[in-house]
LUMMAR-339672 format. One line per field, with one value per residue (C-alpha): x, y, z. Coordinates in nm, 3 decimals, padded with zeros to 5 digits, m for minus. Each point is the difference from the previous one (the first is absolute). Layout:
<keses>
x	X:...
y	Y:...
z	Z:...
</keses>
This chain:
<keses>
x	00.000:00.159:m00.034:m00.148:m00.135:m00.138:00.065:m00.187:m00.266:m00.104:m00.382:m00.021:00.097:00.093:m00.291:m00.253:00.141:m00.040:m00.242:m00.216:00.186:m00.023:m00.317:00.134:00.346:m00.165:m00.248:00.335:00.196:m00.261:m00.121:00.349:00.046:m00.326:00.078:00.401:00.155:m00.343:m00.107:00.387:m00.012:m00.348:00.138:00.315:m00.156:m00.241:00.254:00.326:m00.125:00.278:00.002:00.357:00.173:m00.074:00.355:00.270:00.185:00.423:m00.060:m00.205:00.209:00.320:m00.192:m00.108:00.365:00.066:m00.203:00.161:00.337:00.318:00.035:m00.362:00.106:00.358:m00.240:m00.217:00.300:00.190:m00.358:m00.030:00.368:m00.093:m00.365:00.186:00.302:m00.273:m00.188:00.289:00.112:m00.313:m00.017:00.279:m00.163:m00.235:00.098:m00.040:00.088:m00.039:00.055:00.018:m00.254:00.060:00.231:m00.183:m00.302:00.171:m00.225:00.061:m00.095:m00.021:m00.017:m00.164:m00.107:m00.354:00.009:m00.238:00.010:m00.248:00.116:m00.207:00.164:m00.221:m00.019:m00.298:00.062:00.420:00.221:00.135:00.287:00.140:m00.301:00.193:00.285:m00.096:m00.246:00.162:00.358:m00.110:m00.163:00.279:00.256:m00.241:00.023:m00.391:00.000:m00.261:m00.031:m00.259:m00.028:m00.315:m00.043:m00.348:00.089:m00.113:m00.191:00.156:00.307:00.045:00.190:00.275:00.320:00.159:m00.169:00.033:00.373:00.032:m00.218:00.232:00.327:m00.147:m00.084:m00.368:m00.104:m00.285:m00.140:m00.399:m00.151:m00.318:m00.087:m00.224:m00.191:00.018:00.382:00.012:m00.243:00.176:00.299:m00.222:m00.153:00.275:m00.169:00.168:00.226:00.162:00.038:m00.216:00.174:00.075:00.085:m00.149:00.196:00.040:m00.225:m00.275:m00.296:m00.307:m00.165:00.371:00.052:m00.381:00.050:00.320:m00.174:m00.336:00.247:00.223:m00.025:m00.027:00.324:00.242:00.026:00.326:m00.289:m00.321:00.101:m00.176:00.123:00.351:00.136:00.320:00.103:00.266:00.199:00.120:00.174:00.179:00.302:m00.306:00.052:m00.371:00.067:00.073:m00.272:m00.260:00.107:00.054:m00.397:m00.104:00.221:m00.219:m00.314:m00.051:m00.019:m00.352:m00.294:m00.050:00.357:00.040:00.361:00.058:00.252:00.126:00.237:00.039:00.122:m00.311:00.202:00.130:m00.393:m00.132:00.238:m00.040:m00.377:00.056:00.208:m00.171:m00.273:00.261:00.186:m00.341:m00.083:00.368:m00.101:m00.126:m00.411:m00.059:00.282:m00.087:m00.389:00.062:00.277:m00.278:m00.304:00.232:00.153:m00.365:m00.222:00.299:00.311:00.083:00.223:00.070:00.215:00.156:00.189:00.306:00.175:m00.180:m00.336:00.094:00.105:m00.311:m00.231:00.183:m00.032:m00.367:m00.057:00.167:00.117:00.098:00.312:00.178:00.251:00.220:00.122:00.103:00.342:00.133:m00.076:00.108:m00.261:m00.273:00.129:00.025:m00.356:m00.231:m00.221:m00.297:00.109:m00.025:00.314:00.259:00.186:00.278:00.118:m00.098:00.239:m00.211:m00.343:m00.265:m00.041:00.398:m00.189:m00.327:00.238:00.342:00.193:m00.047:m00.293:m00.314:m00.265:m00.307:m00.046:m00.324:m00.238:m00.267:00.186:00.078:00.336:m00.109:00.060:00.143:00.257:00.045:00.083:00.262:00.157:m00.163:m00.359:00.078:00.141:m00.146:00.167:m00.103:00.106:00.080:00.113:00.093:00.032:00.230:m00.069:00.136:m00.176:m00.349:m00.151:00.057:m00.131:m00.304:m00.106:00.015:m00.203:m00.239:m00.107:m00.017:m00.217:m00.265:m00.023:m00.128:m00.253:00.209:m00.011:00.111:00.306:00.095:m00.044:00.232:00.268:m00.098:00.081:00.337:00.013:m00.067:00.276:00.262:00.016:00.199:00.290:00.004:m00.003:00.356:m00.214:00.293:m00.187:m00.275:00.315:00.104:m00.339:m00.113
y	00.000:00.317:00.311:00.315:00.301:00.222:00.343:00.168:m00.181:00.039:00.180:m00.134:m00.302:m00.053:m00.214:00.260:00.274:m00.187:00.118:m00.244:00.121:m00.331:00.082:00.326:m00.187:m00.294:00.213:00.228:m00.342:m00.115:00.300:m00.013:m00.380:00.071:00.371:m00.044:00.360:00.202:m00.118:00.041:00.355:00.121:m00.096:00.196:00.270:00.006:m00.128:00.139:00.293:m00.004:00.076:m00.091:m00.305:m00.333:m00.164:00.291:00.067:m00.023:00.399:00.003:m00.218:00.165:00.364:m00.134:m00.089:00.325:00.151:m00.213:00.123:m00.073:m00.113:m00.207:m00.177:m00.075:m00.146:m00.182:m00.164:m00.076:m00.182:m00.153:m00.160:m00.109:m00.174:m00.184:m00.154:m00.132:m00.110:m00.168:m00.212:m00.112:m00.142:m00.161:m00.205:m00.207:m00.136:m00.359:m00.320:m00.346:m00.337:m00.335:m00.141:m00.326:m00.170:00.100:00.208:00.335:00.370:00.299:00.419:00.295:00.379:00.160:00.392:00.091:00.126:00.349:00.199:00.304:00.215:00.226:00.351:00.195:00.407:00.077:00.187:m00.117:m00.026:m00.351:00.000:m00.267:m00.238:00.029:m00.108:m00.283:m00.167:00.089:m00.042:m00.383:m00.088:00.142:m00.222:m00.310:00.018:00.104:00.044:00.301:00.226:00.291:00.262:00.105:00.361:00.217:00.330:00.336:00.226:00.268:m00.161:m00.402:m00.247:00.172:00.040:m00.131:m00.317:m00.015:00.024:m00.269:m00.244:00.069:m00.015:m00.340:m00.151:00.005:m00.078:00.211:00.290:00.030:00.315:m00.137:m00.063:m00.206:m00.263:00.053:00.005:m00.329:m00.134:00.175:m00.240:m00.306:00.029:00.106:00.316:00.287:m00.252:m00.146:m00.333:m00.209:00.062:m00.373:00.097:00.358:00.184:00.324:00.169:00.173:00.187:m00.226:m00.034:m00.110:m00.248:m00.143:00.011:m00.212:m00.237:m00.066:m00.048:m00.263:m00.286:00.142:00.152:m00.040:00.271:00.050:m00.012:00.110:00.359:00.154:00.318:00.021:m00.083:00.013:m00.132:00.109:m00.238:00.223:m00.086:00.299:00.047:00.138:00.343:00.212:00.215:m00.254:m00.215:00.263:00.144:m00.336:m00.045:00.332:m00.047:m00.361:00.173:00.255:m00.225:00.004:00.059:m00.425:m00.100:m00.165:00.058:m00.213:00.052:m00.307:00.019:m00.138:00.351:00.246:00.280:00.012:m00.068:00.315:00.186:m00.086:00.067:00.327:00.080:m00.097:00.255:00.303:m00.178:m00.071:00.373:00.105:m00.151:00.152:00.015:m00.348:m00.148:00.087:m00.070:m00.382:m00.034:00.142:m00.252:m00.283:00.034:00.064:m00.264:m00.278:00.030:m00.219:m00.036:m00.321:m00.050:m00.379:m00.167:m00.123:m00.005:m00.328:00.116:00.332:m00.260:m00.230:00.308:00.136:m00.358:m00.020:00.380:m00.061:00.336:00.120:00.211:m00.103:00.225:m00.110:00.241:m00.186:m00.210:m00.332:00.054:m00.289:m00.198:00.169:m00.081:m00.337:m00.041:00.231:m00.187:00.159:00.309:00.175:00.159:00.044:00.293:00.004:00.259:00.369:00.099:m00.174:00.130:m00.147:00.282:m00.119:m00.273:00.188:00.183:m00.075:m00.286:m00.268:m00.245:00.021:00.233:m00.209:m00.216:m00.204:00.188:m00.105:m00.267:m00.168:m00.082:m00.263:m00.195:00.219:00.226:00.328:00.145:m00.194:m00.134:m00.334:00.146:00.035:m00.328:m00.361:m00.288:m00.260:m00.332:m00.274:m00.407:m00.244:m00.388:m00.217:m00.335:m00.167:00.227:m00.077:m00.347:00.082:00.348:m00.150:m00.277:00.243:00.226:m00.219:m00.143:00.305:00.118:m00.285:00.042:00.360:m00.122:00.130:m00.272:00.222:00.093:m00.319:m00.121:00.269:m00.151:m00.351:m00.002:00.143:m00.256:m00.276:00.141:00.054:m00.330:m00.122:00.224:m00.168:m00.342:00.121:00.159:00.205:00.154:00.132:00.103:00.260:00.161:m00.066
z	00.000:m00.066:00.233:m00.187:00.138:m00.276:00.079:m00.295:m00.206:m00.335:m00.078:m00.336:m00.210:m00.389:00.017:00.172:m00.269:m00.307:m00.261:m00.210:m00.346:m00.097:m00.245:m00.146:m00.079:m00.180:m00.218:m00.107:m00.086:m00.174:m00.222:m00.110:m00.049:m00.271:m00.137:00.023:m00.082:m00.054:00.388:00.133:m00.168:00.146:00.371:m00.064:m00.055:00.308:00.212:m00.134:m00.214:m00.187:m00.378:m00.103:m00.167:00.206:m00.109:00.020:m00.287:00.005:00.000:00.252:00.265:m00.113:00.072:00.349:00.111:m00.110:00.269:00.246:00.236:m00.020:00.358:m00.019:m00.301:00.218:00.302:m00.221:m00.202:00.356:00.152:m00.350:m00.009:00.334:m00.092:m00.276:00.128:00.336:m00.310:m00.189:00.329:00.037:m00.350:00.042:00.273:m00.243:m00.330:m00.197:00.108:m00.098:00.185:m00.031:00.237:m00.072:m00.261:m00.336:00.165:m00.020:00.079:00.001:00.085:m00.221:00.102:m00.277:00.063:m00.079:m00.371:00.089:00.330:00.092:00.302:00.167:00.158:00.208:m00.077:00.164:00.337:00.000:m00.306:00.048:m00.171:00.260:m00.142:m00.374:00.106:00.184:m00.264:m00.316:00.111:00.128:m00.293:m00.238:00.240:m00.006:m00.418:m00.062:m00.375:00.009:00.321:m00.003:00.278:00.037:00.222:00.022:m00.154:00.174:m00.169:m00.218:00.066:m00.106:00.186:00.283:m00.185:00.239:00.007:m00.388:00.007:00.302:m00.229:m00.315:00.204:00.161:m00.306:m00.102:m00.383:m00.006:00.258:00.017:00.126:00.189:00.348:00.187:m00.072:m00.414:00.004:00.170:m00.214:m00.312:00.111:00.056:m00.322:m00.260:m00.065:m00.208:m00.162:00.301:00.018:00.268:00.366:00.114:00.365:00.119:00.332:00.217:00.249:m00.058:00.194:00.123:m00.380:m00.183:00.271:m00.058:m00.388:00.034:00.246:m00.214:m00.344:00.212:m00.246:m00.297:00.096:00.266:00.257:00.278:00.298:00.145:00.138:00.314:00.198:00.055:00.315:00.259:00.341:00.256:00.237:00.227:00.348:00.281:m00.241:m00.284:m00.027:00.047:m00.262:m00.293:00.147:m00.042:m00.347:m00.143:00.118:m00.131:m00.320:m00.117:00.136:m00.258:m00.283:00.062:00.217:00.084:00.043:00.302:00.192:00.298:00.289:00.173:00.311:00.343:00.122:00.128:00.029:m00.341:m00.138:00.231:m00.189:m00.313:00.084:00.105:m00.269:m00.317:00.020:m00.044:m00.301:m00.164:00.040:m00.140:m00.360:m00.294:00.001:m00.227:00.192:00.311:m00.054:m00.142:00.318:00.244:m00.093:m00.028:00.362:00.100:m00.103:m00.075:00.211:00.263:00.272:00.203:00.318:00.028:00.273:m00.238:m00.297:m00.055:00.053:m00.268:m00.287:00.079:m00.061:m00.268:m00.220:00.093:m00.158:m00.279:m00.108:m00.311:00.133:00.341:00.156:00.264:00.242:00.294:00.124:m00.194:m00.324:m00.120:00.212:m00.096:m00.407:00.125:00.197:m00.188:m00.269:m00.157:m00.202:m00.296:00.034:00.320:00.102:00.226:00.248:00.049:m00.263:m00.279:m00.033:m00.202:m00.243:m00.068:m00.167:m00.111:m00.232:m00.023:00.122:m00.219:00.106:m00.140:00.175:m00.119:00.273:00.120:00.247:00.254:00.113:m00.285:00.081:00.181:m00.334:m00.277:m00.025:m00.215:m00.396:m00.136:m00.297:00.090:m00.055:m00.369:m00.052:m00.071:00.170:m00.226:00.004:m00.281:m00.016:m00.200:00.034:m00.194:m00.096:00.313:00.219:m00.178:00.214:00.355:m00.071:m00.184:00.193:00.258:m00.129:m00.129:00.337:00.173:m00.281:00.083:00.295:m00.032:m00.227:m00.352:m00.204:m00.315:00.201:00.055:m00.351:m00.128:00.269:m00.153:m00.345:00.146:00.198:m00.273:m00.247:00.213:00.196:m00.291:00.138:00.334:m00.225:m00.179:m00.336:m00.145:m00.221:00.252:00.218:m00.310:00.058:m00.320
</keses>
């Protein structure tokens, strides 16, 4: 049993703050599905209201890097180094194979990269040029054929420049100027002379992540997005002041992300509840109203006995982001389990890894890395697997099969291991001429 006292509790849940979209979503994927362009059009324009080109021109991209610094364009190339060589290494951790499982039965595994990729990069209320990076630079790495970045465009104005330029540095084919709903189902559905996404990724407000979870199937998707979320481990040697920023800084992504605070010191959490309130007030008005609701209705903070008792509730929440502030960090590496991704120490904070330090900021939510872990050049690859059996490998492996077969009732399996069986008995008799394989 673990020993929690929960010092602030949460007046709202992702699940009491959902809205039924699920209607609205289906009735704009499916008016496109029918229509195709015509319907993807009409919802631009009452959602977007944007009158330009829906696939910039070489002009156009070259004309938006233009607009971007010197000194951004330096950041965005030093995160983007970063993103890929993370994304490289991991690569290199899956590849073919083949085996020989028994003398003559021989199988094997192929990595093949999914041929067409559509990433999502929010511009609504943030410019997330960090979201570019991390979905087109991964699918680039993982050898995706076709890779379109897909951003809503603001009115008068087109896709941020900025976000442009980070998609063409990254790698993308093709940049559509659509939001929403229709630019995910633009992707899905080959519209504007794209070819069909295979695998659709990136975050997205409440209607993108419902479009990509009603088209799983007909395409894949990286994973069913809710609000983002982060959790602190923090113990006596946490100092306040990073403890409450790092809060405040993961609370004004948006009005429902939940931000807990774990620690087995009560001092330190009467701080950092003190403390918050002023940083939350220090932001810029959006900021600082998306920080407010969120440590309102969905932070929590919990006081534990141990070390022990901090890990146990971490792994049963699940979060998306887990920072470690506290002693031993090499324990907590070792014992912590259920993460999307881990960050170590006071000195690296998790907007290190929302923008710059290599892994991949698209990470599962709401618990869901319980079982599944974030972005990465995995998502866009197949692991398929092949065999072959040579002649001498052929009996064993079909009378096998064939009596396994009948006794699960498939008596057309088991005649396909038959006739196998039949023609290749001559081997085990000394037949050279079935031992050629001919």
């Amino acid at each position: 049993m673990m020993a929690v006292t929960q010092l602030k509790t949460a007046a709202r849940s992702a699940t009491t703050d959902a809205e039924d979209i699920t209607e609205t979503v289906r009735a704009i994927l499916a008016d496109i599905a029918a229509e195709g362009e015509d319907a993807a059009r009409r919802y631009a324009d009452r959602f977007d209201g944007y009158d330009g080109n829906l696939i910039l021109t070489r002009d156009e991209i070259d004309a938006a890097g233009a607009q971007v610094s010197a000194q951004l364009k330096d950041d965005i190339r030093y995160a983007y180094e970063n993103i890929r060589t993370f994304a490289e290494a991991q690569k290199a951790t899956i590849g073919d194979f083949e085996i020989e499982v028994r003398p003559g039965l021989f199988a094997g595994q192929r990595a093949i990269p999914c041929n067409a990729a559509g990433c999502y990069v929010p511009g609504g209320r943030y410019a997330h040029i960090a979201s570019a990076m991390m979905t087109v630079t991964t699918a680039k790495v993982a050898g995706c054929r076709h890779i379109v970045a897909c951003s809503p465009p603001q009115k008068g104005q087109g896709v941020h420049p900025a976000i442009v330029y980070t998609a063409d540095l990254c790698g993308a084919d093709a940049i559509l100027a659509m939001g929403g709903v229709q630019g995910v189902a633009a992707m899905a559905n080959g519209l504007f002379g794209l070819p069909r996404a295979d695998i659709l990724v990136g975050p997205g407000n409440q209607f993108v992540a419902e479009a990509k979870r009603l088209l799983f199937g007909q395409v894949g998707i990286d994973m069913f997005a809710g609000p983002t979320d982060s959790l602190i481990l923090a113990d006596d040697s946490a100092d306040p002041e990073f403890v409450a920023w790092d809060l405040v800084g993961q609370a004004e992504h948006g009005y429902n992300s939940p931000v807990w605070l774990v620690t087995d010191d009560r001092a330190l959490a009467e701080r950092v509840m003190d403390r918050v309130p002023a940083l939350i007030a220090s932001l810029p008005e959006l900021n600082r109203r998306n920080a407010a609701a969120a440590w309102r209705d969905h932070a929590e903070i919990f006081l534990c006995d141990s070390p022990e008792d901090m890990a146990a509730l971490s792994d049963r929440i699940a979060p998306e982001h887990l920072h470690v502030q506290a002693r031993d960090l090499d324990w907590w590496l070792g014992r912590l389990s259920c993460y999307g991704s881990l960050f170590l120490g006071e000195e690296t904070t998790v907007a290190f890894g929302d923008k710059a330090s290599g892994t991949n900021h698209v990470l599962p939510t709401s618990g869901a890395a319980r079982y599944t872990g974030g972005l990465s050049v995995h998502k866009y690859m197949k692991l398929v697997t092949w065999q072959r059996a040579m002649p001498q490998a052929v009996l064993p492996l079909a009378e096998a099969t064939a009596r396994i077969s009948r006794l699960e009732g498939m008596e057309g399996h088991a005649r396909t291991a038959d006739i196998r069986v039949e023609k290749y008995a001559a081997l085990h008799r000394g037949d050279p001429h079935v031992a050629g394989g001919t």
